[in-house]
C-alpha positions as CSV (number, residue, x, y, z in Angstrom):
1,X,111.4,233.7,136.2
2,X,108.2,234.3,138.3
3,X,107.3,231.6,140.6
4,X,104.0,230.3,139.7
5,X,101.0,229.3,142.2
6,X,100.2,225.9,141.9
7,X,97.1,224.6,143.6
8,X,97.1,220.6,144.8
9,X,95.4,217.9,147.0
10,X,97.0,218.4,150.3
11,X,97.1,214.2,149.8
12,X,98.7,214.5,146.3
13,X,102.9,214.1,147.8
14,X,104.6,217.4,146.1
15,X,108.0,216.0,146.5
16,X,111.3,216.9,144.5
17,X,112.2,214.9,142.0
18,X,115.8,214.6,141.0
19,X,116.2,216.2,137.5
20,X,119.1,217.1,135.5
21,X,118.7,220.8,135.7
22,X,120.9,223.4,136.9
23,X,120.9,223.4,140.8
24,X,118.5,225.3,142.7
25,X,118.9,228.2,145.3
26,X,119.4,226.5,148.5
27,X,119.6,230.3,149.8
28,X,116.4,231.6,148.5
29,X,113.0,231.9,150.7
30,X,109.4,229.9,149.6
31,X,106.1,229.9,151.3
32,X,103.2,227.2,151.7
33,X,99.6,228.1,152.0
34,X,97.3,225.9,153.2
35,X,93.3,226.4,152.6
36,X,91.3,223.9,155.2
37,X,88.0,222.9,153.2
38,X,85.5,220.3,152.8
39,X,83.4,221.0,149.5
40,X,82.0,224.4,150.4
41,X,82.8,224.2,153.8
42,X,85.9,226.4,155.2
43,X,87.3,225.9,158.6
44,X,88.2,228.9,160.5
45,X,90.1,228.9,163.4
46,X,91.7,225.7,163.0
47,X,95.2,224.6,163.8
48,X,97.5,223.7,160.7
49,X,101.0,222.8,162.2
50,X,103.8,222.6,160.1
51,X,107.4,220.6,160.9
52,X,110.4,220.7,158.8
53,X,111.7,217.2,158.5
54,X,115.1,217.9,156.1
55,X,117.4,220.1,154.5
56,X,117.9,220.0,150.8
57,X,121.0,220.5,148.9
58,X,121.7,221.9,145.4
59,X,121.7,218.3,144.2
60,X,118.0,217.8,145.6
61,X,119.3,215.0,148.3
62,X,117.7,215.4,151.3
63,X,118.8,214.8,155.0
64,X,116.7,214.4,158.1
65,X,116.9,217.1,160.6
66,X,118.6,215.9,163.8
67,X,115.3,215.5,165.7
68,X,113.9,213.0,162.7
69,X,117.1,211.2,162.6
70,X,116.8,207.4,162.3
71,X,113.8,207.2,160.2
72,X,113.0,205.8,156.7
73,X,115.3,207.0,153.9
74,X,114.2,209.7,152.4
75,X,115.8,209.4,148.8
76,X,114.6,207.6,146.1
77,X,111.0,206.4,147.5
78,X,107.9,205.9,145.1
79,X,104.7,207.7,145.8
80,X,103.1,204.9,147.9
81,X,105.9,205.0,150.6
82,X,106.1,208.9,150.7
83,X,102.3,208.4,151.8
84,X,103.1,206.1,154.0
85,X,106.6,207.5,155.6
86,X,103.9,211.1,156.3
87,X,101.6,209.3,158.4
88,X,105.2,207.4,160.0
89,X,106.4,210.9,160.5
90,X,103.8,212.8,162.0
91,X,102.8,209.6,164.7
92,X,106.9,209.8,165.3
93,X,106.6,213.6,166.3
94,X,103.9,212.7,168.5
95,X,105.4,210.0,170.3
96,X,108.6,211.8,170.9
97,X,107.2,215.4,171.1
98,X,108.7,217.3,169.0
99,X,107.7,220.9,168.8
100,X,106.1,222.0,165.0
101,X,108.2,224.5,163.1
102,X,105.4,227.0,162.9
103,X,101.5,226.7,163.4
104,X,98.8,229.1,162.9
105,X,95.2,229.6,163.3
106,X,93.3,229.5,159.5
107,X,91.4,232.9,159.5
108,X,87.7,233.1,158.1
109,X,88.5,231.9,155.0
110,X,90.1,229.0,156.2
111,X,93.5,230.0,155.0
112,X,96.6,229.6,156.5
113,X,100.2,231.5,155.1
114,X,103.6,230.5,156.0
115,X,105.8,232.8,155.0
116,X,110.3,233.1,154.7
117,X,110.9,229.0,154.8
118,X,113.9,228.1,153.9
119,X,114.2,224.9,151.3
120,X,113.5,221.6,152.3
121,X,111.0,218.9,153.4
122,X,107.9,219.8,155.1
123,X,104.8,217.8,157.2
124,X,101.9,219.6,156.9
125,X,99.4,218.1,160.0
126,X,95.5,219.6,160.2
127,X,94.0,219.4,163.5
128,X,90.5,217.8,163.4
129,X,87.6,219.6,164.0
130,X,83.7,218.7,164.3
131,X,81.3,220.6,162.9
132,X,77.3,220.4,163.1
133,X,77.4,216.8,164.0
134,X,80.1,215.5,161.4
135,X,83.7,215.2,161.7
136,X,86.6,216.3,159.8
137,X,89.7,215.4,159.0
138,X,93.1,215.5,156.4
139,X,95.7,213.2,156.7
140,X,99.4,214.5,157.2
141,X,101.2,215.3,153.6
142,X,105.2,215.8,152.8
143,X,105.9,218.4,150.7
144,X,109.3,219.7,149.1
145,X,110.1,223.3,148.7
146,X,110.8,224.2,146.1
147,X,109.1,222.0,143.7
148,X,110.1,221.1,140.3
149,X,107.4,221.2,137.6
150,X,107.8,219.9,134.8
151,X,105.7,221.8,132.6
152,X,107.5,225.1,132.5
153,X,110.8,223.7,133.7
154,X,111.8,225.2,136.9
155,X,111.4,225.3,140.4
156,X,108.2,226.9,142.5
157,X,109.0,228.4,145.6
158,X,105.2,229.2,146.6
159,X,103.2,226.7,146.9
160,X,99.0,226.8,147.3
161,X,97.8,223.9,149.1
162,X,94.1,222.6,149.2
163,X,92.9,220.4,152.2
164,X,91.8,217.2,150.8
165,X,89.5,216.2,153.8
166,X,87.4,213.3,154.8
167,X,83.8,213.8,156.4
168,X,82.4,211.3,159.1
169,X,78.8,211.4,160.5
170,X,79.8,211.5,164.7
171,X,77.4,208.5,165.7
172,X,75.7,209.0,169.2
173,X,77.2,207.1,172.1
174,X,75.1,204.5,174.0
175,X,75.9,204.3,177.4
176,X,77.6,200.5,178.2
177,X,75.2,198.2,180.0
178,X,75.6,196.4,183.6
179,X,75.6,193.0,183.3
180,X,75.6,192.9,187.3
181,X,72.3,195.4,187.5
182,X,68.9,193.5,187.3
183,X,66.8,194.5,184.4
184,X,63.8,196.0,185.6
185,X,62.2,196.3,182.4
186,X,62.1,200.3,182.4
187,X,65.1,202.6,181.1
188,X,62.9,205.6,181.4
189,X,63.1,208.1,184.0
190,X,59.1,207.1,185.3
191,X,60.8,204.9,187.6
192,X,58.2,204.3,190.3
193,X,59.8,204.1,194.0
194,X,58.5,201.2,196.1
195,X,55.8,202.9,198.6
196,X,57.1,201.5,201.7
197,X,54.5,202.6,204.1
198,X,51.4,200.0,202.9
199,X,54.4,197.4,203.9
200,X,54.6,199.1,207.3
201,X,50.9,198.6,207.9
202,X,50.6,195.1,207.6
203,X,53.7,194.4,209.5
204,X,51.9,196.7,212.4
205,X,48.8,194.5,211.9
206,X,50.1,191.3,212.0
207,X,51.8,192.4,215.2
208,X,49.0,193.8,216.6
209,X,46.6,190.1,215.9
210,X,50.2,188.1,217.5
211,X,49.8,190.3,220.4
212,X,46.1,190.3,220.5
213,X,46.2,186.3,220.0
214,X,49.0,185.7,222.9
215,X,46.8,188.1,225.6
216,X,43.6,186.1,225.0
217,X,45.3,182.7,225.2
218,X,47.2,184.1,228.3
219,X,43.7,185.0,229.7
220,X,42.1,181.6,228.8
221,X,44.8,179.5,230.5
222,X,44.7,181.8,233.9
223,X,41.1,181.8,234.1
224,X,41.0,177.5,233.7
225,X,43.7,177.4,236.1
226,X,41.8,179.6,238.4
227,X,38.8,177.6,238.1
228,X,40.2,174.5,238.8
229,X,42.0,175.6,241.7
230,X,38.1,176.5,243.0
231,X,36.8,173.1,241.9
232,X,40.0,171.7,244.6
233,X,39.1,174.0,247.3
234,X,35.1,173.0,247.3
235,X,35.8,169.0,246.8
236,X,38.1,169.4,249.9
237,X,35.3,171.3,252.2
């Protein structure tokens, strides 16, 4: 039967559920394509990094890949820990640097394709961009190729994935204040510097009136010692 496109929030989980169907082609190729949007905003040249985090048998049980080994089991979880064990997964890969399976740019249209994947579990992870003032941003999504729908009873090998992003105003950064810096009152740049030469003046004239003061009052005392010594001289003729 012809695989169908199905289009879902990238935060919707598309995970496998185990069904009593026959058992699906562990051999056969899928694809995931991711479009990176915000309303009627697309993101071009954006990085969307995908990892593959298990294998996936003919019985749908998965297993970790060796690099993801030791982390939450992956069988049997409800949707809440699926979202949760995503946002687990991808800080994991991060921590411990583990390289993506495949990443691409999105072109113009904000579309990314990846193409011959074999079956399995995927983490999708969109880089974060800013745009015009405002940031954007997806959280990191599992998702399970093939997928079983329900509806028409079989599995989907492509799979057509819609961003579902958040938008944040970036607020402008005020610069931290020094508590050890006097306030002076003025954060402008009219900062008027101190003109240091009307201080120079007054120092000069206050030397100059010391100096003036000390010569006169040197002159004073000479001349009454000199007149005394006259007064000695006549009393003693």
């Amino acid at each position: 039967m012809k695989n169908k496109i199905l289009k879902v929030l990238l935060l919707a989980l598309l995970l496998l559920p185990i069904k009593n169907v026959e058992a699906l082609d562990t051999l056969k190729m899928g694809s995931i394509d991711v479009t990176y949007q915000y309303d009627e905003k697309l993101f071009a040249n954006s990085n969307i990094s995908l990892y593959k985090i298990a294998n996936l048998n003919e019985d749908g049980v998965l297993t970790y890949e060796e690099a993801f080994k030791g982390n939450q089991e992956l069988n049997g979880l409800t949707t809440s820990e699926w979202s949760k064990l995503a946002e687990d997964l991808s800080e994991f890969a991060e921590e411990n640097q583990i390289n993506y399976y495949k990443q691409e740019l999105t072109n113009q249209e904000g579309k990314v394709s990846f193409q011959n994947l074999p079956v399995g579990l995927y983490l999708i992870k969109v880089e974060e961009v800013e745009r015009n003032g405002y940031k954007y941003s997806s959280l990191p999504v599992l998702i399970s190729l093939p997928n079983f729908d329900e509806v028409i009873n079989d599995y989907l090998y492509e799979m057509n994935i819609i961003t579902k992003t958040e938008e944040k105003k970036i607020e402008p950064v005020t610069p931290p204040i020094d508590d050890n810096k006097p306030n002076t009152g003025n954060t402008g740049s009219n900062i008027r510097v101190p003109y240091t030469f009307d201080a120079i003046m007054i120092y000069a004239i206050i030397a100059v009136a010391s100096l003036t003061a000390i010569i006169v009052l040197v002159y004073f005392i000479s001349r009454s010692k000199k007149g005394k010594e006259e007064n000695e001289e006549e009393n003693q003729q």
